[in-house]
N, C-alpha and C positions, 0 to 999 in steps of 0.2 A: 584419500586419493584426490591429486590433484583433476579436477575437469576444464576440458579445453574447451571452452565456448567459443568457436569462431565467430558464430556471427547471434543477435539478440534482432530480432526482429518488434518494431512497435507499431500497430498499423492502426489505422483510421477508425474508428465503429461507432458509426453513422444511431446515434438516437432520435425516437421523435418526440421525448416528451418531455428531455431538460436542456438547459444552454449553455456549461464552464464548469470549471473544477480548481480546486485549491483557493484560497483568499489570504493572500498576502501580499501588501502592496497591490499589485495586478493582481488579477484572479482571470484572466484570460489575455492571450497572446493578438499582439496588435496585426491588422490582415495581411502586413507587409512579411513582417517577420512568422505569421502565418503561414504562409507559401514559402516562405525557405525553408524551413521543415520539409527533408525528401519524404515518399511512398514508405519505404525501408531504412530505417535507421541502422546500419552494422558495423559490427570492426571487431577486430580480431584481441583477441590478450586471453591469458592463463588465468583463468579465476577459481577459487574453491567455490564449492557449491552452486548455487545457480540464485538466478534474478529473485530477489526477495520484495525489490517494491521501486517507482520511481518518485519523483519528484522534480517541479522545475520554479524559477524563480519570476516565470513569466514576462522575460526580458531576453535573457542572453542563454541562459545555462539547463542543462538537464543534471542530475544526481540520481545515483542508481545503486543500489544496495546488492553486494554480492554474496553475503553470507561471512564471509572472511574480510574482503574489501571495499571499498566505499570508492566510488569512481566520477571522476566531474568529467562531461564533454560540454561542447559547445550544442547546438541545436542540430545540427546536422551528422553530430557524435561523435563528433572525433575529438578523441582524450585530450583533454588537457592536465588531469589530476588522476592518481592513482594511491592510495595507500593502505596497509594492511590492518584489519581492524580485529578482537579479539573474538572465536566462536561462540555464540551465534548472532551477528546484526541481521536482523528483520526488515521489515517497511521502516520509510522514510520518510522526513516532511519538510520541506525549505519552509521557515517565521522567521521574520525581520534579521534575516542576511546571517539566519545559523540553523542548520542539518539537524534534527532531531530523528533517532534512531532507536528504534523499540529493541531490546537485548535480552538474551536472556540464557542464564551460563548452567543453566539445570537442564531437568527433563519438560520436555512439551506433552502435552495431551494427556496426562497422568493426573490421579486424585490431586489435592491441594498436599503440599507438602514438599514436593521435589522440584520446584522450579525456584529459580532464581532470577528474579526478572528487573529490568533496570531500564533505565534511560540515559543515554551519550550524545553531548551536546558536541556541533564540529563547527565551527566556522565555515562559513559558505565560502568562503575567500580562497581560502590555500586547505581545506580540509584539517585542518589544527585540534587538535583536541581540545576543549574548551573546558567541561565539564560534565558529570554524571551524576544521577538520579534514583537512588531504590526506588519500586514500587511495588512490594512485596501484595499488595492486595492483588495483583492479575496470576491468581496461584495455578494457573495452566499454561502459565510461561506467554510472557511480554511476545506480540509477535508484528501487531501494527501498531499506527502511531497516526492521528490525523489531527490536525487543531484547526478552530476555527473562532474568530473571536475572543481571543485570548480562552477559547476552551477546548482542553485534551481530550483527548477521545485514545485511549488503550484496551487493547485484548490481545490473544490469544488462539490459543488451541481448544479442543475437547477431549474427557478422555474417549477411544475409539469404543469404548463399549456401547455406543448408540443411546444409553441411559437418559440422555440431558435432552428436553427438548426448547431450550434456549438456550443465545450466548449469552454472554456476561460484558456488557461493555464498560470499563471503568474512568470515571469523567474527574480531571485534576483540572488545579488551576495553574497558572503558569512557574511557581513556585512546588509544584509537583505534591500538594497536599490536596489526598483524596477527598472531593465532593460530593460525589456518586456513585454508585453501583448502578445501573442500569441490567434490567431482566429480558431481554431482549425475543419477544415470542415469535421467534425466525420458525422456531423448528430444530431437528436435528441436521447440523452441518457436519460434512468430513471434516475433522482437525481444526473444528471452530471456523474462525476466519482469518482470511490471508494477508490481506491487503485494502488497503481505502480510500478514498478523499474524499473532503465534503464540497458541490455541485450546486452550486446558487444554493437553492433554500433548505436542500436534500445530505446527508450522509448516505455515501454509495460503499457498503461493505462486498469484498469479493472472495467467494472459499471456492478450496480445492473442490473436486470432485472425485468419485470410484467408482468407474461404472460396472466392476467386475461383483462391489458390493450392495450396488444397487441407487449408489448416492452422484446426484449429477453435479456438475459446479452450480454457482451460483452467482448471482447479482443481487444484493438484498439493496431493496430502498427505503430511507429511511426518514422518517419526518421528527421533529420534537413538537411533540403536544405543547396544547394550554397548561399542562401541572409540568410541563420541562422533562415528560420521558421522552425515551424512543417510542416510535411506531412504527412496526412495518405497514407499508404502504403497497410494496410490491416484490414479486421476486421473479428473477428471469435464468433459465439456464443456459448461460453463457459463461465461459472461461475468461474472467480477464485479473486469473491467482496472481500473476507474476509482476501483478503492478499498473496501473494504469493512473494517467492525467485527461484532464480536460481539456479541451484546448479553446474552441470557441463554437458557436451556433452549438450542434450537435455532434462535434467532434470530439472523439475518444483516443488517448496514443495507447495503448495497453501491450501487456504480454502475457503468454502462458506457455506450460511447459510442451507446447505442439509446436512453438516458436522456432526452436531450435532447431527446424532441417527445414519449414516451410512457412511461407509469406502468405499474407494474403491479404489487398486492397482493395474494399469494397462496401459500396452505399445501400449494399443490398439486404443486411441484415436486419432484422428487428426484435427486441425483446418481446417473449414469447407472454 
């Protein structure tokens, strides 16, 4: 079924205890082009499924992941690129001037076995198909995608039986040959994790929430040790599933599924 998304709301969330997000070329937006970024990013178009992740190149451009579509605006959002991608594209990541997009053509959240999980490389340019990636070890189905220093960072779902109380975070190098398994003692997440970016020193993992099942969203923080694992550091419950960037000092652009009928701009939050 197709979903009308009128409008994708990205609003501001004010941290006080990191400074930038994404590292490519820029890893935060200069103060000029800081303030042209409006309150409310919106605009109207027919998308399948809903905001899976964003991305920007810390200059000019945002990218945003629609499950079906892959979309470039300018910073202020209004389209300039639009094209249809195969089901399901995930989280997204702008490296050196090309869109990396976690995929994955199976089941999600299921034992290992039924997912199909991949990587599609686009050109930051015109959104061009460039090239793709198996990466058959994220067997809960490829769902985000974060690099940092020429290193990947992929995950996933869980399955929903509550069973697992870590994610699985899998670490490639930029040739897509697995390095790492990463055991990640988050805890039990709804549907693993959603969405990411890595934050100066930190990887910031962000999962659904259910609160009819008892499971809230999440903010996981994340450090790499002296031996090069992860570690949780900290965990806050806030929603920001539907994608979120850094921008600069303590500013966050984020989305979540509450996005969709209402806005909200404010320095008042804090993780909890």
């Amino acid at each position: 079924m197709r979903l009308a998304l009128k409008y994708f709301f990205l609003l501001f969330f004010t941290l006080s205890i990191v400074p930038g997000c994404f590292t490519q070329y820029k890893t935060e937006l200069e103060q000029q082009k800081l303030k042209s970024i409006p309150d409310i990013i919106s605009y109207s178009k027919n998308y399948d499924g809903h905001l899976q992740g964003l991305a920007s190149d810390f200059d000019n451009f945002i990218f945003w992941s629609h499950t079906k579509q892959l979309v470039k605006t300018d910073l202020t959002g209004n389209i300039l690129k639009v094209i249809d991608v195969p089901f399901h594209h995930g989280d997204l990541e702008f490296y050196k001037g090309q869109i990396f997009v976690a995929v994955n053509f199976g089941k999600f959240n299921e034992e290992p076995g039924l997912a199909d999980s991949w990587v599609h490389v686009y050109n930051a340019d015109d959104l061009s198909f460039s090239k793709k990636y198996p990466v058959p070890e994220v067997v809960h189905g490829a769902g985000w995608i974060a690099i940092h220093d020429e290193k990947v960072m992929i995950v996933g779902g869980l399955p929903e039986d509550g069973n697992y109380d870590v994610n699985f975070i899998y670490e490639y190098n930029l040739s897509f040959n697995l390095q790492k398994i990463h055991e990640l003692a988050s805890g039990f997440t709804y549907k693993g994790i959603q969405t990411a970016c890595y934050f100066k020193d930190y990887w910031y993992f962000a999962c659904y929430g259910n609160l009819e099942k008892g499971y809230f969203p999440k903010v996981l923080k994340v450090k790499e040790n002296n031996n090069d694992d992860l570690e949780l550091i900290q965990s806050f419950d806030v929603d920001m599933s539907y994608g979120m960037i850094g921008l600069k000092g303590d500013e966050f652009l984020f989305s979540n599924r509450n996005l969709d009928s209402t806005l909200r701009k404010s320095s008042l939050f804090s993780f909890k």
